[in-house]
N, CA, C and O of each residue as an XYZ file, in Angstrom:
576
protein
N     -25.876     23.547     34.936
C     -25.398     22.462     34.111
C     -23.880     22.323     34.212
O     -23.303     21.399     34.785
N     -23.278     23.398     33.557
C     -21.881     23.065     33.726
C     -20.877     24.069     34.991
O     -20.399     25.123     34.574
N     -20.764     23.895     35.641
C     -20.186     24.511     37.163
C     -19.097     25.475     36.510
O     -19.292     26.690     36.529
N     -18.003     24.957     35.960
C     -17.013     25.368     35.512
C     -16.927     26.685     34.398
O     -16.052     27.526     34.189
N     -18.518     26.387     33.684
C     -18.394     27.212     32.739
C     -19.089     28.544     33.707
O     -18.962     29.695     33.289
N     -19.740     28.295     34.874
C     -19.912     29.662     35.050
C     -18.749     30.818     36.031
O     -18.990     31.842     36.669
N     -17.743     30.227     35.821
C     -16.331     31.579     36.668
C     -15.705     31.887     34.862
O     -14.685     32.565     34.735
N     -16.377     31.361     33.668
C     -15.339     31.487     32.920
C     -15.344     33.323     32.325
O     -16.317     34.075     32.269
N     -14.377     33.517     32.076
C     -14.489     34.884     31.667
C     -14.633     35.329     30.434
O     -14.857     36.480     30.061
N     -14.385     33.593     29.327
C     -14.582     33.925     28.331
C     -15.829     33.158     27.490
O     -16.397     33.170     28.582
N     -16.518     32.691     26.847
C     -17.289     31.702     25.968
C     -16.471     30.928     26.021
O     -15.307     31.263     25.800
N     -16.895     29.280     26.416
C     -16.352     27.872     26.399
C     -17.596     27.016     25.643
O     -18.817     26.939     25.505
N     -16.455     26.507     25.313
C     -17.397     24.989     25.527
C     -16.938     23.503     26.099
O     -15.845     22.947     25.987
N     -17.881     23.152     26.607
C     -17.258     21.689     27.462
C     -18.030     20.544     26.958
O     -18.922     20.760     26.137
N     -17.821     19.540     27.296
C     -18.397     18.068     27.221
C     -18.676     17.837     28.726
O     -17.784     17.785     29.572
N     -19.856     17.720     28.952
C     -20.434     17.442     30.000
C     -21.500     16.233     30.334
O     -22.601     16.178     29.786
N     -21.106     15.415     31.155
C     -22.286     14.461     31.518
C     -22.840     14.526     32.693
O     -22.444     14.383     33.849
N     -23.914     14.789     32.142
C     -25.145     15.300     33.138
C     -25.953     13.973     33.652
O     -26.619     13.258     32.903
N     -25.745     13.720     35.367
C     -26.340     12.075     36.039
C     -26.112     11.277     35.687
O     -26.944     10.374     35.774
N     -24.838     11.019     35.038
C     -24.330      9.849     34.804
C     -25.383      9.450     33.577
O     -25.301      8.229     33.438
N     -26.415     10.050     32.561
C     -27.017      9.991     31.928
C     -27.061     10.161     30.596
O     -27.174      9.331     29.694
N     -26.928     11.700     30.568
C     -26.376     12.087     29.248
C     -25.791     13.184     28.949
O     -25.937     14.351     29.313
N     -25.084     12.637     28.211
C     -24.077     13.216     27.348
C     -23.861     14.691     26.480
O     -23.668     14.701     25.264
N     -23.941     16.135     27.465
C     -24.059     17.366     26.584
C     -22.652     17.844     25.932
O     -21.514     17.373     25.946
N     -22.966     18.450     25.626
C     -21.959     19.600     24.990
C     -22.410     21.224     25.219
O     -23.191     21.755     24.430
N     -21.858     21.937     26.342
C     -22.308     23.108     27.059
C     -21.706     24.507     26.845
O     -20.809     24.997     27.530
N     -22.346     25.102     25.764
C     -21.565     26.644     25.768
C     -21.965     27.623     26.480
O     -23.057     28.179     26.363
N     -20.719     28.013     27.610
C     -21.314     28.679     28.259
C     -20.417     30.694     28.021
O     -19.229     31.012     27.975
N     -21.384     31.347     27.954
C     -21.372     33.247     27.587
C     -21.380     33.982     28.895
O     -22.422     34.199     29.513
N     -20.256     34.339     29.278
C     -20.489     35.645     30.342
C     -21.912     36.807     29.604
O     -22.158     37.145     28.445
N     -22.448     37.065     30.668
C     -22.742     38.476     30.493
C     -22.298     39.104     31.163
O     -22.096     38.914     32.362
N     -21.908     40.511     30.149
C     -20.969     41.850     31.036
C     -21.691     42.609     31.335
O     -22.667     41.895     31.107
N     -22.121     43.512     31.678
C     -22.243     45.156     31.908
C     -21.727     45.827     32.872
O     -21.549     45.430     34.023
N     -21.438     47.009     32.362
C     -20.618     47.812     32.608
C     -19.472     47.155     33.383
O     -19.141     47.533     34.507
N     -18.671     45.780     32.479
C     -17.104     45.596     32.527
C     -17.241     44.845     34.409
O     -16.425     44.832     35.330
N     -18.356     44.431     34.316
C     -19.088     43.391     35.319
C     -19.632     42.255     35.429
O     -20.735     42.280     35.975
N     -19.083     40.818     34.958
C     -19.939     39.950     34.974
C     -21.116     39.766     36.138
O     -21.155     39.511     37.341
N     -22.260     40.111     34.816
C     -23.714     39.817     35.553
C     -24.115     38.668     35.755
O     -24.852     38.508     36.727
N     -23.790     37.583     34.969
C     -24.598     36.661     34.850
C     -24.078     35.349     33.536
O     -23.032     35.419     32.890
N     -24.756     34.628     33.455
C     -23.645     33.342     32.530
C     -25.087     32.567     32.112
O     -26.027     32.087     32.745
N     -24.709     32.726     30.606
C     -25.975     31.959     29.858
C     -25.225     30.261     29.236
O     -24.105     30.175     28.732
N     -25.979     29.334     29.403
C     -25.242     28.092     28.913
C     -26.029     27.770     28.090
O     -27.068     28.420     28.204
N     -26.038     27.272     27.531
C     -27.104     26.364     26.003
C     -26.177     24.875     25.734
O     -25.031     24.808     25.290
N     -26.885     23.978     26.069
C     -26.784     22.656     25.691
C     -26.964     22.198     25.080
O     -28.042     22.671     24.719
N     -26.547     20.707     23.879
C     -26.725     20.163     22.945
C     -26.680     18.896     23.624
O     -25.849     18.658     24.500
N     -27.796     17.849     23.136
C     -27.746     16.101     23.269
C     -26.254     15.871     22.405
O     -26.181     16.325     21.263
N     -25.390     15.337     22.848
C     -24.372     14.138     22.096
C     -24.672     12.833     21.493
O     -24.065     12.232     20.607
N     -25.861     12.474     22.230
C     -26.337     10.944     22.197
C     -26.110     10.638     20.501
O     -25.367      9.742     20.100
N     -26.822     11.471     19.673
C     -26.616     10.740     18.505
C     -25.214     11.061     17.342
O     -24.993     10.608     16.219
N     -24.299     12.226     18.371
C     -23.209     12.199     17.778
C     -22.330     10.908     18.513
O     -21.394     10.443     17.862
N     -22.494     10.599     19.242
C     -21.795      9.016     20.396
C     -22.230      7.806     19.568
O     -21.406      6.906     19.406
N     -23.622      7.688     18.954
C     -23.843      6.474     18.173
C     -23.226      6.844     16.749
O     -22.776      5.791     16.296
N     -23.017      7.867     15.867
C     -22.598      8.201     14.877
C     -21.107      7.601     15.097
O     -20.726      6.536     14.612
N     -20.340      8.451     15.897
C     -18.897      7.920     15.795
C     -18.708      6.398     16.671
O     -17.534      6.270     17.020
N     -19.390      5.496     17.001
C     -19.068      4.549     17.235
C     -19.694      3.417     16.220
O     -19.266      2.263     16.251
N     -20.806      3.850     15.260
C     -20.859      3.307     14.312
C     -19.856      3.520     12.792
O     -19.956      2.825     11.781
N     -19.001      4.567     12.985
C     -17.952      4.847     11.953
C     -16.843      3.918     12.708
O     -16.022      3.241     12.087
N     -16.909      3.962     13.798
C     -15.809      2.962     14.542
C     -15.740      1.814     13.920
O     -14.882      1.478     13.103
N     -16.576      1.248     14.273
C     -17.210     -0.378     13.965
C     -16.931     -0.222     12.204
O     -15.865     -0.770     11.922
N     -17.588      0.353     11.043
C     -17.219      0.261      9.870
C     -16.039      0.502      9.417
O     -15.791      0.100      8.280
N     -14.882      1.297     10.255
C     -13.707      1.294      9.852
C     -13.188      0.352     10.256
O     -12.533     -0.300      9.441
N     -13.265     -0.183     11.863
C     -12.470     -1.595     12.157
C     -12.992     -2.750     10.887
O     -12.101     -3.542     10.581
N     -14.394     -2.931     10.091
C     -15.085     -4.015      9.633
C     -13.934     -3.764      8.412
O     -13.343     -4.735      7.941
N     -13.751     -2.842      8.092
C     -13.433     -2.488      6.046
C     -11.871     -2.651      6.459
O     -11.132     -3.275      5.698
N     -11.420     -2.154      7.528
C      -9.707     -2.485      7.610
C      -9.494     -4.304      7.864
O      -8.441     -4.818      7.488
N     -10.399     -5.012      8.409
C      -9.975     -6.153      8.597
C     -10.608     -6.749      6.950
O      -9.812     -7.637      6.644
N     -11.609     -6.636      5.880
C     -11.975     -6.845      5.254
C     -10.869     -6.444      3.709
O     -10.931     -7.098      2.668
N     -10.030     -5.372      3.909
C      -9.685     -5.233      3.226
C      -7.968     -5.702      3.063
O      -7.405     -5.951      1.997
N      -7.299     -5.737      4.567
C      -6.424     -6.456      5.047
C      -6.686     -8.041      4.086
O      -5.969     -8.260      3.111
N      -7.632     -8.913      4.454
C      -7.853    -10.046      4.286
C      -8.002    -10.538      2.494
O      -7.683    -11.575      1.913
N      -8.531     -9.462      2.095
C      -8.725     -9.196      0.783
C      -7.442     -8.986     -0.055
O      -7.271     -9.614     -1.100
N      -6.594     -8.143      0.390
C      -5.157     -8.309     -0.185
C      -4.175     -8.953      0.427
O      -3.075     -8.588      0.014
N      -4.136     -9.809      1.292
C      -3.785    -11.089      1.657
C      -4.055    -12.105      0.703
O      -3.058    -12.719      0.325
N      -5.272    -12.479      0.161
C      -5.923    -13.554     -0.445
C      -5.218    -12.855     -2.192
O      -5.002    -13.753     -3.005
N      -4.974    -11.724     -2.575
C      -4.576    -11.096     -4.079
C      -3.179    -11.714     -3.714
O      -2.787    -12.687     -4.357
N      -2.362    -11.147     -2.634
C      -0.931    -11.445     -3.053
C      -0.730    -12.433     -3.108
O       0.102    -12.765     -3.952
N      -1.456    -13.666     -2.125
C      -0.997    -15.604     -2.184
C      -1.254    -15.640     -3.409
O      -0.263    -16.116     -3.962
N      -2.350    -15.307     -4.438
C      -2.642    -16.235     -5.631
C      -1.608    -15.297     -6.684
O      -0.977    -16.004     -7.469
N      -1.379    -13.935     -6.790
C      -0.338    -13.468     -7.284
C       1.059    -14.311     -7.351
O       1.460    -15.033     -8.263
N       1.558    -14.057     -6.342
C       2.649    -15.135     -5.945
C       2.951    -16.279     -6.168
O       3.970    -16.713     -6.706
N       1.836    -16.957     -5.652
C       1.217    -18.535     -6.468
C       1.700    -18.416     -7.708
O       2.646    -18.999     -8.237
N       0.947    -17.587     -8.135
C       1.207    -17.780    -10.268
C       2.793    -17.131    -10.540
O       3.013    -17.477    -11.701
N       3.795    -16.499    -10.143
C       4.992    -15.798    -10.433
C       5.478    -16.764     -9.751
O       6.627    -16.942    -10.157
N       5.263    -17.382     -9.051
C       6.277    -18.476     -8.567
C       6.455    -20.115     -9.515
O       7.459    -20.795     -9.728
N       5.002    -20.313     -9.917
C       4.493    -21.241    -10.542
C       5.678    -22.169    -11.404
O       5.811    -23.385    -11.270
N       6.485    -21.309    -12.300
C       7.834    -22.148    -13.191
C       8.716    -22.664    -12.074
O       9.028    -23.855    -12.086
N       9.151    -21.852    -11.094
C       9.823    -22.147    -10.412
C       9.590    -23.661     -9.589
O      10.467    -24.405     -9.150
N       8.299    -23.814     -9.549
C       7.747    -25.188     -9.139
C       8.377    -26.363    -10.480
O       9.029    -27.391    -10.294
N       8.135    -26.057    -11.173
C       8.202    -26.189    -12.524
C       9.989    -27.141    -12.626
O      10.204    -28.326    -12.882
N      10.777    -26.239    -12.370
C      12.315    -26.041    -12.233
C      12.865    -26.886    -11.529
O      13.904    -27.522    -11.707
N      11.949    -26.882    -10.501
C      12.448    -27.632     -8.945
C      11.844    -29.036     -9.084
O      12.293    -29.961     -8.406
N      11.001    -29.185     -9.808
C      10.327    -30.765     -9.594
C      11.753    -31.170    -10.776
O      12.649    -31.988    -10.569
N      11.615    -30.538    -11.659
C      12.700    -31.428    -12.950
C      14.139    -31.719    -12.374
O      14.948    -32.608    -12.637
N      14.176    -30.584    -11.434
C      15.743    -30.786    -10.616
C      15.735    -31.826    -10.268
O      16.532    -32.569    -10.840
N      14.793    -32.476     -9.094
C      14.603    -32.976     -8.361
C      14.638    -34.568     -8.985
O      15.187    -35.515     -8.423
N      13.959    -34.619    -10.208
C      13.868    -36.112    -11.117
C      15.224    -35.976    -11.449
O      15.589    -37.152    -11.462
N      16.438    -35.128    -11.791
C      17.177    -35.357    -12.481
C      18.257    -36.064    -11.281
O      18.975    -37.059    -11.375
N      18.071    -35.236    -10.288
C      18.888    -35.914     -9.302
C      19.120    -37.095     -8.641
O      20.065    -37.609     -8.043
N      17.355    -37.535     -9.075
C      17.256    -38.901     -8.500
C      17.117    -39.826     -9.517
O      16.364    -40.800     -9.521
N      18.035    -39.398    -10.549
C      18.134    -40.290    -11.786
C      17.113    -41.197    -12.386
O      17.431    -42.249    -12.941
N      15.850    -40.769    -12.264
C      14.565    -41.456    -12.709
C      14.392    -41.599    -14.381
O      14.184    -42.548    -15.137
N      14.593    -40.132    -14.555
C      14.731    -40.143    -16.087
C      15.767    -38.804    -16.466
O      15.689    -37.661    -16.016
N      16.647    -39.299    -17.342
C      17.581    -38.130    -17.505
C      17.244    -37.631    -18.708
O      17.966    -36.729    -19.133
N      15.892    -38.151    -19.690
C      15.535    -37.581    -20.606
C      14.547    -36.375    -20.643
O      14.054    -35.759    -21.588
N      14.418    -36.241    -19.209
C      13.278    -34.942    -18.890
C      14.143    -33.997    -18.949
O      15.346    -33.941    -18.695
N      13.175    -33.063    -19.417
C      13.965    -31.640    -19.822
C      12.584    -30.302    -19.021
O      11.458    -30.796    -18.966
N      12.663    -29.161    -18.606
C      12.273    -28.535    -18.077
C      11.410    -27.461    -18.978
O      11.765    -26.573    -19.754
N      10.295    -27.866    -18.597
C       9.339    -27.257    -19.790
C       9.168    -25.791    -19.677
O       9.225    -25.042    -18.702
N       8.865    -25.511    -21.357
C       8.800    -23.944    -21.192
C       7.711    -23.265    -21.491
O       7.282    -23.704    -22.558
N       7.180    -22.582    -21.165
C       5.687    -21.907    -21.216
C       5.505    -20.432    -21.388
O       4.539    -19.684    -21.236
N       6.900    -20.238    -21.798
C       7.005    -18.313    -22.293
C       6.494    -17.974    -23.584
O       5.324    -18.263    -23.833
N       7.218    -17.387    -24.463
C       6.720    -16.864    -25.451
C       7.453    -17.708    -26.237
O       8.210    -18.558    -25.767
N       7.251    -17.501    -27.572
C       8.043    -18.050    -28.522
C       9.576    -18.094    -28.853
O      10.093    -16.984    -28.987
N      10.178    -18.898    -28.967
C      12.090    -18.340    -28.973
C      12.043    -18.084    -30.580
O      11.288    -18.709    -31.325
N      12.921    -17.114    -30.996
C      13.370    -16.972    -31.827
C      14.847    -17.571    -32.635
O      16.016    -17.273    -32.391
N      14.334    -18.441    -33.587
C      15.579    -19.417    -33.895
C      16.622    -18.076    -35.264
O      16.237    -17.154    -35.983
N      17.673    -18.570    -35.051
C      18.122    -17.610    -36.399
C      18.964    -18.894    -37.131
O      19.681    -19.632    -36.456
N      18.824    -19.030    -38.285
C      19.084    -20.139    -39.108
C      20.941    -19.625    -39.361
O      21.697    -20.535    -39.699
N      21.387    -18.565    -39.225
C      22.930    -18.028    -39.385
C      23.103    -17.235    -37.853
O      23.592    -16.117    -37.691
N      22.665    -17.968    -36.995
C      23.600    -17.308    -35.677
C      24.809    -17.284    -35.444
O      25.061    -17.274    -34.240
N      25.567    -17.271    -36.031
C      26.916    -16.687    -36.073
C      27.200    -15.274    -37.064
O      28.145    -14.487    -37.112
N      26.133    -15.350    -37.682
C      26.437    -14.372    -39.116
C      26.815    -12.903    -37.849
O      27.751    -12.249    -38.311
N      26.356    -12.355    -36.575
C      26.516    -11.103    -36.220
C      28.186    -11.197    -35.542
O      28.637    -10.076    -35.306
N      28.876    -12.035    -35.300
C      30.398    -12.617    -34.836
C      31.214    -12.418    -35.747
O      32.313    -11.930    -35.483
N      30.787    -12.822    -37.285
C      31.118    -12.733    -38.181
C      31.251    -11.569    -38.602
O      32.302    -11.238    -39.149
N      30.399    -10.851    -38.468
C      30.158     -9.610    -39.303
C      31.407     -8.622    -38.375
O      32.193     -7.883    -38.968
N      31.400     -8.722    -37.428
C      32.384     -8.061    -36.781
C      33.947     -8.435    -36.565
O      34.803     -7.597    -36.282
N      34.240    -10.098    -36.777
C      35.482    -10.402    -37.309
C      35.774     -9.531    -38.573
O      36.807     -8.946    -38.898
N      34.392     -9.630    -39.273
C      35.369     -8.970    -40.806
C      35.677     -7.893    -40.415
O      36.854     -7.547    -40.521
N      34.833     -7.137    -39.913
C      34.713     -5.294    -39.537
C      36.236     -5.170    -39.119
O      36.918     -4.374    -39.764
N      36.753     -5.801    -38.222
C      37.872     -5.568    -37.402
C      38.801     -6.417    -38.370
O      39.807     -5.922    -37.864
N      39.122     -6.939    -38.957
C      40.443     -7.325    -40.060
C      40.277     -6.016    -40.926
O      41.259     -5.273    -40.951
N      38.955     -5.571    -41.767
C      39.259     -4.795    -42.470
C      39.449     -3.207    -41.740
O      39.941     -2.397    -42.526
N      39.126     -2.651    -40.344
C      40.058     -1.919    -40.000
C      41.172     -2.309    -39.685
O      42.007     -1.831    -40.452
N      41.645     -3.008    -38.856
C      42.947     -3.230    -39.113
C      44.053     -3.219    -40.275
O      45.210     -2.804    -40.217
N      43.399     -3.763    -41.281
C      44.041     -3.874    -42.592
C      44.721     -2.459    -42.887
O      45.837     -2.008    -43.143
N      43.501     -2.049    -42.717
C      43.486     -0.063    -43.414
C      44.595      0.772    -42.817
O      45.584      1.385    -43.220
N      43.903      0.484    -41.523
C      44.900      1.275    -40.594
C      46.227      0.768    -40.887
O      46.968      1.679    -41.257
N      46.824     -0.456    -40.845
C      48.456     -0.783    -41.084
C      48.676     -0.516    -42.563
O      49.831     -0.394    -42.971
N      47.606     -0.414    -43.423
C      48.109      0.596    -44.840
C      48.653      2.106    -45.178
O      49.332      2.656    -46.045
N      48.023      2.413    -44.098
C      47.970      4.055    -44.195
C      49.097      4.217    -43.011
O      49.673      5.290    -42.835
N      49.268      3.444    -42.484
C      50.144      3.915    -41.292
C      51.737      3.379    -42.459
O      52.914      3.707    -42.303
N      51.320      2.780    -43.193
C      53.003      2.153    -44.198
C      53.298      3.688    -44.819
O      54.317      4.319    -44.540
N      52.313      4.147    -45.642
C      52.319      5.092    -46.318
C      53.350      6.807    -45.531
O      53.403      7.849    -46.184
């Protein structure tokens, strides 16, 4: 069966195709005695259905990489799509304002709620006073 495996001096194994037919896998065993190779035992295994095994894992990994490629292709456009979406939004109102159609359009908003504060100045304020009344202090104590 396998030519090669019988000069070997040690246990091999080879892949061998036998008549252009089929496909072994050949371990081939010196026998010694007395520190003499006598003789060379080989034992063969069919490949055939390890050859259809890994070319059917072939085929399901090429199927699931192009399937899954295509699959998060199709997530990120509609992702994108929608995070881009205001920006469509932005650009059409630009676009009316520039071409003076209506200058009463205003650019709609679709976030969350704004928060109005009926004394938005009161936190400006609060820190004008803060800073007169250190100041004050400090040029008191510094008279003293």
């Amino acid at each position: 069966m396998d030519i090669v495996g019988y000069g070997a001096p040690l246990p091999s194994y080879r892949d061998v195709t036998f008549e252009e037919v089929l496909h072994l896998r050949v371990l081939s065993v010196p026998l010694v005695s007395e520190n003499r190779q006598v003789g060379v035992i080989q034992v063969a295994a069919n490949l055939d259905l390890v050859d259809s095994a890994r070319s059917n894992l072939l085929s399901v990994l090429v199927f699931s990489t192009v399937l899954g490629v295509a699959v998060s292709a199709l997530a990120s456009q509609a992702s994108v799509r929608q995070f881009l979406s205001p920006l469509e939004n932005i650009t059409s109102a630009a676009d009316q304002l520039n071409r003076a159609d209506d200058l009463s359009r205003r650019v709609p908003y679709d976030g969350a709620p704004r928060m109005r504060s009926d004394n938005w100045w009161a936190p400006s304020t609060r820190r004008l006073n803060a800073w007169k009344y250190f100041s004050h202090h400090s040029s008191v104590s510094s008279r003293m």
